[in-house]
C-alpha positions in Angstrom: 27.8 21.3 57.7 27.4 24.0 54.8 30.0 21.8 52.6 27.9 18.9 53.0 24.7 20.2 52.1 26.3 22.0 49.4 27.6 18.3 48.1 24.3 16.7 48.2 22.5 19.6 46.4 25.6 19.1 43.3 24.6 15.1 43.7 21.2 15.8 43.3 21.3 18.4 40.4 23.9 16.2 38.6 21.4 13.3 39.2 18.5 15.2 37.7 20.4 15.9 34.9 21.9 12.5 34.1 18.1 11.2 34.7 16.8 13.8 31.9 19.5 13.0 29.4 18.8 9.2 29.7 15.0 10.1 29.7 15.8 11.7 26.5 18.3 9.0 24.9 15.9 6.4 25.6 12.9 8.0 23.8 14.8 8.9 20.7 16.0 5.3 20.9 12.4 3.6 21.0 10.9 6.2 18.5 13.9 5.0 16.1 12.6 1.1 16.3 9.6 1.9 16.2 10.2 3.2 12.9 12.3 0.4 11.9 9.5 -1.9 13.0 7.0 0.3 10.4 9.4 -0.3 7.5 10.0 -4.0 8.0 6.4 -4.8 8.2 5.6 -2.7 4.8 8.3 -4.7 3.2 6.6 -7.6 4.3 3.0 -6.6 4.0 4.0 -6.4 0.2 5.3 -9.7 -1.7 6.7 -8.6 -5.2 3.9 -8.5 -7.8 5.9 -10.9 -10.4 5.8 -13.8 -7.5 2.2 -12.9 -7.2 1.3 -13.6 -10.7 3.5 -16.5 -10.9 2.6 -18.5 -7.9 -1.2 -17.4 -6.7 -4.4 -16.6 -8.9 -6.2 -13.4 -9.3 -9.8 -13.8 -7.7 -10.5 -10.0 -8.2 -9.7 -7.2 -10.3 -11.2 -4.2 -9.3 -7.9 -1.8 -10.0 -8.8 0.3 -13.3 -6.0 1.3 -15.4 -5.1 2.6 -18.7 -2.0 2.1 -21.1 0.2 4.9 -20.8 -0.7 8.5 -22.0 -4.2 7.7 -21.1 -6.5 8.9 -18.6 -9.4 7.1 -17.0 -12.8 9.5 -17.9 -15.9 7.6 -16.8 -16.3 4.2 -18.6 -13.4 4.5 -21.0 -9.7 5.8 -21.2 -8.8 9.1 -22.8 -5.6 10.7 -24.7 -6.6 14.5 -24.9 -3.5 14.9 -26.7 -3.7 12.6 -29.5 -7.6 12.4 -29.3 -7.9 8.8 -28.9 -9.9 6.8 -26.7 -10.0 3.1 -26.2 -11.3 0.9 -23.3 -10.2 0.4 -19.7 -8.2 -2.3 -18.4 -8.9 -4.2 -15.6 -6.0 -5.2 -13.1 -6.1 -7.5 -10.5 -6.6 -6.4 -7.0 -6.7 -9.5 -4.8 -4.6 -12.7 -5.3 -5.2 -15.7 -3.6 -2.3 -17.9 -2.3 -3.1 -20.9 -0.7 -4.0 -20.6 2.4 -3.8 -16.5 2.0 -5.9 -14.0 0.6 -3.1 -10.6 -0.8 -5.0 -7.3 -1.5 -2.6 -5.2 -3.5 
């Protein structure tokens, strides 16, 4: 009678167990495609910039930038260094491809 119990406490405890490991396995599993899931759908999210400008048109440019070694300071760009300035440039922010509208 004491062997038996004894057998179906082991049972249980090694059930326990293998139910906690699985638990475990199976959470690190879905957390892992979840993250796959995030990176796929930024690789999407983002056509490459050079298809962009050949195959949609720019309906806004609202991204401000300066050539290089230049820094944006209010309505004009600025090179401290070689105490220059000259104006801003204005990139395009939103493309439109028929029948979407891309915000890059």
């Amino acid at each position: 009678m004491k062997n038996n119990k004894l057998i179906y406490i082991g049972l249980i405890v090694v059930l326990v167990i293998a139910a906690i490991y699985l638990y475990n396995e199976n959470r690190n599993l879905s957390e892992q495609i979840s993250d796959q899931d995030d990176i796929d759908k930024d690789e999407f999210c983002k056509p490459d910039k050079d298809w962009l400008i050949e195959n949609c048109e720019c309906i806004e440019r609202n991204h401000i930038v300066c050539p290089e070694g230049f820094e944006v300071v209010g309505d004009f760009c600025l090179n401290e260094t070689q105490n220059q300035y000259t104006s801003r440039l204005l990139k395009c922010s939103k493309y439109q491809c028929p029948p979407y509208s891309i915000d890059v």
